[in-house]
FITI-772851 format. One record per residue (C-alpha): x, z, y; residue in three letters; residue number from 1. Coordinates in pm, 1 decimal. Example, Ala and Ser with C-alpha at 12.3 -4.5 7.8 and 13.67 -1.06 7.14 Angstrom:
% residues 2
     east       up    north drendren torvex
   1230.0    780.0   -450.0      ALA      1
   1367.0    714.0   -106.0      SER      2
This chain:
% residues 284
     east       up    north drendren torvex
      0.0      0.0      0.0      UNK      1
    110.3    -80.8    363.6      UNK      2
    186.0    151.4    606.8      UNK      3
    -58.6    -67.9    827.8      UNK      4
   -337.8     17.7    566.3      UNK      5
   -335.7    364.6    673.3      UNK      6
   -575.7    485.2    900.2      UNK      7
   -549.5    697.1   1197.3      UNK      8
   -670.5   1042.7   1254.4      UNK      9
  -1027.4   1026.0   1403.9      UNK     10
  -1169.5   1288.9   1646.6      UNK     11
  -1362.5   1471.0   1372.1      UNK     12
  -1015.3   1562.1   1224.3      UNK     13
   -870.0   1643.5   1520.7      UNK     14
  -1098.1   1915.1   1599.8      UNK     15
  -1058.9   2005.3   1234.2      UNK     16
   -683.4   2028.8   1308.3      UNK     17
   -676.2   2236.8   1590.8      UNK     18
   -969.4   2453.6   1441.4      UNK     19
   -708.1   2539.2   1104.2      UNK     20
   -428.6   2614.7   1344.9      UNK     21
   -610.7   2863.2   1543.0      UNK     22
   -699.9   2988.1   1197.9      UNK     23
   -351.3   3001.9   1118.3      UNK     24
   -325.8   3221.8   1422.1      UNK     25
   -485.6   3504.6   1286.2      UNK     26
   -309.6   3789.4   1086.3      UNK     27
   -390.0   3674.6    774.4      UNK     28
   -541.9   3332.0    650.4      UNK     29
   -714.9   3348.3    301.8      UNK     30
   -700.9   3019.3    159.5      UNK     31
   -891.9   2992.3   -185.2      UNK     32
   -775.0   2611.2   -377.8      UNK     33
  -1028.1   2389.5   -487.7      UNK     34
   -945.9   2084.7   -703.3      UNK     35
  -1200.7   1853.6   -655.6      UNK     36
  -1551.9   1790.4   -476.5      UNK     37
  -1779.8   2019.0   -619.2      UNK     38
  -1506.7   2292.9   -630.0      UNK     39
  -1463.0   2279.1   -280.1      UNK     40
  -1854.8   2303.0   -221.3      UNK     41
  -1854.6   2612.5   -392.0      UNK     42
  -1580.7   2736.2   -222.1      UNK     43
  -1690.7   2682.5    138.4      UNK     44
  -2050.9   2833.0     35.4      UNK     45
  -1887.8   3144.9    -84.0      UNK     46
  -1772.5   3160.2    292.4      UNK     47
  -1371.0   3008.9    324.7      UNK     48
  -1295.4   2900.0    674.5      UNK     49
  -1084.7   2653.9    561.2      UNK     50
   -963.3   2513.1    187.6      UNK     51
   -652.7   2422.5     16.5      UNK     52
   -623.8   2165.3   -245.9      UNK     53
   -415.2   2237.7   -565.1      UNK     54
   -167.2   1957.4   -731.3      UNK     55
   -188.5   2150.1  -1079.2      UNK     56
   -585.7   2152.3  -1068.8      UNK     57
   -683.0   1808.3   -882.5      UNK     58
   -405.8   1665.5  -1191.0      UNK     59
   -595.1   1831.0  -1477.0      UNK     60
   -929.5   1738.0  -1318.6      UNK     61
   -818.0   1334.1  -1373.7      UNK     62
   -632.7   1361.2  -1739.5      UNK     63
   -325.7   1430.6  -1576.2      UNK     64
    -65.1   1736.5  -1602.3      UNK     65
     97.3   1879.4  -1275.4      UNK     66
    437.6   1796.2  -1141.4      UNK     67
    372.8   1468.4   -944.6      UNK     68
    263.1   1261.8  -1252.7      UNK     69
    -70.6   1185.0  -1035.6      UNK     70
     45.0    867.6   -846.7      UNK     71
    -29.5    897.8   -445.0      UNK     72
   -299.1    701.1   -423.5      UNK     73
   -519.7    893.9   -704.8      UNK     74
   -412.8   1256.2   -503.5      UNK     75
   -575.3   1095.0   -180.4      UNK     76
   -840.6   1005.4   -357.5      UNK     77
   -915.5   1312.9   -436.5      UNK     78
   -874.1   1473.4   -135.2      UNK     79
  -1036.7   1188.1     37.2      UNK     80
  -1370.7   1336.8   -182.7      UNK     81
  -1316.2   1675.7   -102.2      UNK     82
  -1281.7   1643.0    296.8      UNK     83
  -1569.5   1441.3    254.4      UNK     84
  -1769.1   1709.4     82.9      UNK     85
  -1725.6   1991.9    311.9      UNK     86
  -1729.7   2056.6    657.9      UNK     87
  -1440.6   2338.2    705.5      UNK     88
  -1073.5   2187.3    758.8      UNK     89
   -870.0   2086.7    434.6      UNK     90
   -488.2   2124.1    363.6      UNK     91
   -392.2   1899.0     69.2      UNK     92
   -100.2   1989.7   -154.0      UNK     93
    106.4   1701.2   -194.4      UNK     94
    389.6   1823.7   -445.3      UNK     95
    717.1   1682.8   -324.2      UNK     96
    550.6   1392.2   -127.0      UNK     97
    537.9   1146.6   -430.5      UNK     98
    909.3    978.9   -375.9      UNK     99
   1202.2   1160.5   -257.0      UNK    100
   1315.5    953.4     34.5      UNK    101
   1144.4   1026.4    375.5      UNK    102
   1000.0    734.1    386.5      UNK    103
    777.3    828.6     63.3      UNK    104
    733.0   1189.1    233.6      UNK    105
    636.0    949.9    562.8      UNK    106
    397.4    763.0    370.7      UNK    107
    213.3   1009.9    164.7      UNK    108
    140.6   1252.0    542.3      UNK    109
     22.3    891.3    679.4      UNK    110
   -211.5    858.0    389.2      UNK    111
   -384.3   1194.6    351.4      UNK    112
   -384.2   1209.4    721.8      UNK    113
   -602.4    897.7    704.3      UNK    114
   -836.5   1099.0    457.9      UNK    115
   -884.7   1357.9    671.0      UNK    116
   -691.9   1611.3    599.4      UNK    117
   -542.7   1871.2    833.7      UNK    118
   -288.5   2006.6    662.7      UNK    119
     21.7   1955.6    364.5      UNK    120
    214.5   2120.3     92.4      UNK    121
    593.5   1992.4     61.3      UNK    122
    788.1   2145.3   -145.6      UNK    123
   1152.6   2099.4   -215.7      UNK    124
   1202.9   2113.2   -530.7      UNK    125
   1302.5   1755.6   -707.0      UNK    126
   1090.3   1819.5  -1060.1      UNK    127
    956.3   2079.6  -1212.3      UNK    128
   1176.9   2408.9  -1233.6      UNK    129
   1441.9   2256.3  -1028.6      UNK    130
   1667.3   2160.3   -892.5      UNK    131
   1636.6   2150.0   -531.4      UNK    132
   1663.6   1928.9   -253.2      UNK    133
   1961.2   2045.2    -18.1      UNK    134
   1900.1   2177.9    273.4      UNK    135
   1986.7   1881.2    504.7      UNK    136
   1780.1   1673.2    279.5      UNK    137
   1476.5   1838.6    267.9      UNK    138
   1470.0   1922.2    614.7      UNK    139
   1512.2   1545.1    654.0      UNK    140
   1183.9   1467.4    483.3      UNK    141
    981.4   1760.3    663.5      UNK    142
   1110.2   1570.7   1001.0      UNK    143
    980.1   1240.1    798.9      UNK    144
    625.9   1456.7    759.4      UNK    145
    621.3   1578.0   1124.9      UNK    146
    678.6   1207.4   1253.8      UNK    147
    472.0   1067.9   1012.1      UNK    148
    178.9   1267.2   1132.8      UNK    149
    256.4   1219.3   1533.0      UNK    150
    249.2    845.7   1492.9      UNK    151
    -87.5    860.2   1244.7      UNK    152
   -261.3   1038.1   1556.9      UNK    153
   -242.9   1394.4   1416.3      UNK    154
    105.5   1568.0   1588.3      UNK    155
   -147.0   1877.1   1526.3      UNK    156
   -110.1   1840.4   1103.9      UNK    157
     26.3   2147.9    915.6      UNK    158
    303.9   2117.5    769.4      UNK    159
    368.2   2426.5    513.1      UNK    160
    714.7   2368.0    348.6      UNK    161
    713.0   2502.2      8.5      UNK    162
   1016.3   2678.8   -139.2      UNK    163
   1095.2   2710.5   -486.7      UNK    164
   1370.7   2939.4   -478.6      UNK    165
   1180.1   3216.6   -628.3      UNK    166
    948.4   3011.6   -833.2      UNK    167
   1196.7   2889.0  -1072.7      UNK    168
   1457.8   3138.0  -1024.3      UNK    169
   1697.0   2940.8   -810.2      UNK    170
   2045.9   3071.5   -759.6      UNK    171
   2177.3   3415.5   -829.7      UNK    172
   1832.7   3692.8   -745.3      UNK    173
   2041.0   3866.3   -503.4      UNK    174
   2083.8   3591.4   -278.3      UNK    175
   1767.1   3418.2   -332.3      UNK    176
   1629.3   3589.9     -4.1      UNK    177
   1923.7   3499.9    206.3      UNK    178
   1870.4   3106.9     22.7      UNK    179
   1473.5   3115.8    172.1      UNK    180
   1635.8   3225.9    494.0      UNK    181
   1858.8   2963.7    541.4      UNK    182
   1589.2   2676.8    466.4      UNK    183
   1285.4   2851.4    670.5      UNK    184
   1540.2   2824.9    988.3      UNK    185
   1660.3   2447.1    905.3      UNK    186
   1279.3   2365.5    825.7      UNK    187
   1156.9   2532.7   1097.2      UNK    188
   1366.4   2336.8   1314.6      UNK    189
   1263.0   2003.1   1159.5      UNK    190
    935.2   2079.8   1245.7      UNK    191
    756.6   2271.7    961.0      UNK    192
    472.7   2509.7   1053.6      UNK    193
    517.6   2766.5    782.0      UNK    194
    689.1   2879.1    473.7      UNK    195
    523.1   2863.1    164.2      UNK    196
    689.2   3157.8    -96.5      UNK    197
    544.2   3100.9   -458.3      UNK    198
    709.0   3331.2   -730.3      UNK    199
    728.5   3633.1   -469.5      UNK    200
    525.6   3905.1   -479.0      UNK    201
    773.0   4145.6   -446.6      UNK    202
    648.9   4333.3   -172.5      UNK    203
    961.6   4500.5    -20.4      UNK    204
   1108.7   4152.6    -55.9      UNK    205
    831.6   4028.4    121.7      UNK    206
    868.8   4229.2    400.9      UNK    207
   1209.9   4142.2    488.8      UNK    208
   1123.7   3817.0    467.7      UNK    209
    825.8   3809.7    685.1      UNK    210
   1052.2   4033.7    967.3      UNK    211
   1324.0   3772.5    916.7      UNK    212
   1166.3   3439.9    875.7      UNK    213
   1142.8   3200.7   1205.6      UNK    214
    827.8   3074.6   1054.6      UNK    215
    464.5   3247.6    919.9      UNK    216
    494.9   3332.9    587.3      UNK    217
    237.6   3188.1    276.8      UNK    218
    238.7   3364.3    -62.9      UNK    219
     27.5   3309.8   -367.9      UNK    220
   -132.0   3578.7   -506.0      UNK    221
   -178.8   3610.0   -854.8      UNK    222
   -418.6   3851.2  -1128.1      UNK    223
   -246.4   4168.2  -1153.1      UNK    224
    -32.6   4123.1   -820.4      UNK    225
    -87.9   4277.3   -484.2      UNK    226
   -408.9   4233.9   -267.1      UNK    227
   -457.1   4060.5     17.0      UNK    228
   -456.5   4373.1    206.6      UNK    229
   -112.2   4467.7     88.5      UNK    230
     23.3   4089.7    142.2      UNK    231
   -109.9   4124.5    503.8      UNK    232
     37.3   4494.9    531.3      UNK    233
    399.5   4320.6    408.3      UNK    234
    375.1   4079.5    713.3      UNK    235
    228.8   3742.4    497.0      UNK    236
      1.6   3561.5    721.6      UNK    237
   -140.0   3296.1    456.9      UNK    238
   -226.1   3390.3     94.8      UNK    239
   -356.6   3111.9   -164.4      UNK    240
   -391.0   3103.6   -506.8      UNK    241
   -261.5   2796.2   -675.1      UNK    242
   -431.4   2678.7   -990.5      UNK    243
   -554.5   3022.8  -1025.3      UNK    244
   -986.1   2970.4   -991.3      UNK    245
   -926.6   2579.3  -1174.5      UNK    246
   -743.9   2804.3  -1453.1      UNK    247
  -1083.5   3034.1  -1454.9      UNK    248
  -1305.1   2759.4  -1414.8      UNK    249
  -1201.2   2625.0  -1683.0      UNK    250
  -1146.5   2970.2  -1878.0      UNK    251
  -1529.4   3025.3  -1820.7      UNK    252
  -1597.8   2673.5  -1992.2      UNK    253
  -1406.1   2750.5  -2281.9      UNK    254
  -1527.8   3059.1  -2344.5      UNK    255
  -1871.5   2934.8  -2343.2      UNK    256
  -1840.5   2662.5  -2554.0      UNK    257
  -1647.5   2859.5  -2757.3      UNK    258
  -1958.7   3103.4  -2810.0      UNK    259
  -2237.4   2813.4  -2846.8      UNK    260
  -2000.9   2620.3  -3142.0      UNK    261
  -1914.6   2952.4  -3297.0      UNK    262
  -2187.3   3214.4  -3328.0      UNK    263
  -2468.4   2977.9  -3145.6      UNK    264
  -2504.7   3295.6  -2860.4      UNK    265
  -2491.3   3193.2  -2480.2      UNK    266
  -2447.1   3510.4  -2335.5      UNK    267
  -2117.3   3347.2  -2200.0      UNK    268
  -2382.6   3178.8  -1966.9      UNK    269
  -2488.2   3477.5  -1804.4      UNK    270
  -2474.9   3511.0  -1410.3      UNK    271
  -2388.4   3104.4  -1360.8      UNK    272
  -2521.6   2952.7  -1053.4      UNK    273
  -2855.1   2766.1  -1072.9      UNK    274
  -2873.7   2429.7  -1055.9      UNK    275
  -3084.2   2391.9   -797.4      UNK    276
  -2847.8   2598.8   -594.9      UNK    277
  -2522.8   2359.6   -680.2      UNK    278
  -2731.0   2053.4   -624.4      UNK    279
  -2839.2   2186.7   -296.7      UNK    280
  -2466.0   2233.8   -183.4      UNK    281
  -2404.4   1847.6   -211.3      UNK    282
  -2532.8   1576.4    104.6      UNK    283
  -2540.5   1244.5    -80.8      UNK    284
C-alpha cells in the first residue's frame, strides 16, 4: 500500500486526540484492552474513558498467534472496526511497527492514524523475548512515529514506547532499571509521550522509576499483582492489562463448553449478559 493511500486525520479524531491526552493528564489513566468490535462495546458500556487495543488478543481473534505474525494491514483492520464501534478515543497496539526500519514504523502510525486511532504501542524489542533494538535505533523509529503522525494531520497522536527490558529479562536485573532509564530519556527526546513498563510490578522498583523517568509511566497489571490504587500510589500514571480480559473471555468460553459437552449442565452460563443488551450496544 502507498503512503498516498493513507488518509489523513479528520476532525472527529482530532478531538478524540486531544480528549485522550487530557486523559492522560490525570493521575492515573485506566485503560482496559479490547481485541475486537464487540469487545470494545462492552468495554466502553462498562464505563472506560478511553480503550486500548491488544496485539496478543486482536491476533488470536483472526487465527493468528501474537508477535507481529498479523500483517499491517489485517491489525488496521481491526482497529479500523473497533474505532468505528465506539465513541471514546482508541490507542492501537502496534507491536514493533510491522518492519524494523522507520520507514515501516512511518507507515504503520500513517495507517492507523487514517483509521482513527489516537494513540500507539511501539515497542523495541526485535521478536519475541528479545533482543532489542539499540538505543539510537529505536529512538530513530519513535522520531519515524512522531513525524509520521505530524504529516498524517495528527502531531497530537500518542506515542507510548514500550520497553521490554523487564518483560523478557533483558540484561543483568540489577541494571535493568538504569537500562529503562537510559531509553525513557533518548525516547523521550525523540518524541515519545510515555513509557510503557510490562514485566514490572515491582512496586519499590516502580517508584524509582516513576521519580526518575522524564516521561509518564504505563504498567500492566496482572491477577495476583498490585491494584490500581497501589500502581497510582507508586507514581504509574497509565495501567492496562494486555491480553488479560481476551485470556478470560475466552477462559469463560471454555469453561462453558467444557460443562455443556461434559456433564450437559450450563451453570457456566450463569450471570452472562442478555442478548438484547449486547445487541443494543451495536449502531449498524
Amino acid at each position: 500500500m502507498s503512503v498516498d493511500s493513507f488518509t489523513s486525520a479528520d476532525a472527529a479524531t482530532r478531538r478524540k486526540a486531544r480528549l485522550f491526552r487530557s486523559l492522560s493528564a490525570e493521575p492515573v489513566l485506566v485503560l482496559p484492552n479490547a481485541w475486537d468490535a464487540a469487545s470494545a462495546a462492552v468495554i466502553a458500556a462498562a464505563g472506560a474513558t478511553a480503550i486500548a487495543t491488544t496485539s496478543g488478543g486482536v491476533a488470536w481473534s483472526l487465527g493468528s498467534g501474537d508477535g507481529q505474525r498479523l500483517g499491517r494491514d489485517e491489525m488496521v483492520e481491526a482497529a479500523r472496526r473497533v474505532v468505528d464501534c465506539v465513541d471514546v478515543p482508541v490507542t492501537v497496539d502496534v507491536e514493533g511497527g510491522y518492519g524494523p526500519a522507520p520507514a515501516d514504523v512511518a507507515a504503520t502510525v500513517r495507517a492507523v492514524v487514517g483509521a482513527g486511532a489516537v494513540g500507539v504501542n511501539l515497542e523495541d524489542s526485535t521478536a519475541v523475548g528479545g533482543p532489542l533494538f539499540d538505543v539510537a535505533e529505536q529512538a530513530a523509529r519513535m522520531r519515524a512515529a512522531r513525524d509520521a503522525a505530524t504529516e498524517a494531520g495528527l502531531p497530537e497522536l500518542f506515542v507510548n514506547a514500550r520497553t521490554d527490558v523487564y518483560l523478557f529479562g533483558i540484561g543483568a536485573p540489577d541494571g535493568r532499571l538504569g537500562e529503562v532509564l537510559e531509553r525513557a530519556a533518548a525516547y523521550a527526546e525523540a518524541g515519545a509521550d510515555g513509557i510503557f513498563v510490562p514485566g514490572l510490578l515491582d512496586l519499590d522498583v516502580l517508584n524509582a522509576l516513576c521519580a526518575a523517568s522524564p516521561l509518564p509511566v504505563n504498567a500492566m497489571a496482572v491477577a495476583g499483582g498490585p491494584t490500581v490504587a497501589e500502581l497510582a500510589q507508586a507514581g504509574v500514571r497509565r495501567v492496562s492489562l494486555g491480553t488479560a480480559l481476551a485470556q478470560a473471555a475466552y477462559t469463560a468460553a471454555r469453561r462453558a463448553a467444557a460443562e455443556l459437552l461434559g456433564t450437559g449442565g450450563l451453570t457456566a452460563l450463569d450471570g452472562s449478559l442478555g442478548f438484547g443488551e449486547l445487541d443494543a450496544l451495536f449502531r449498524r
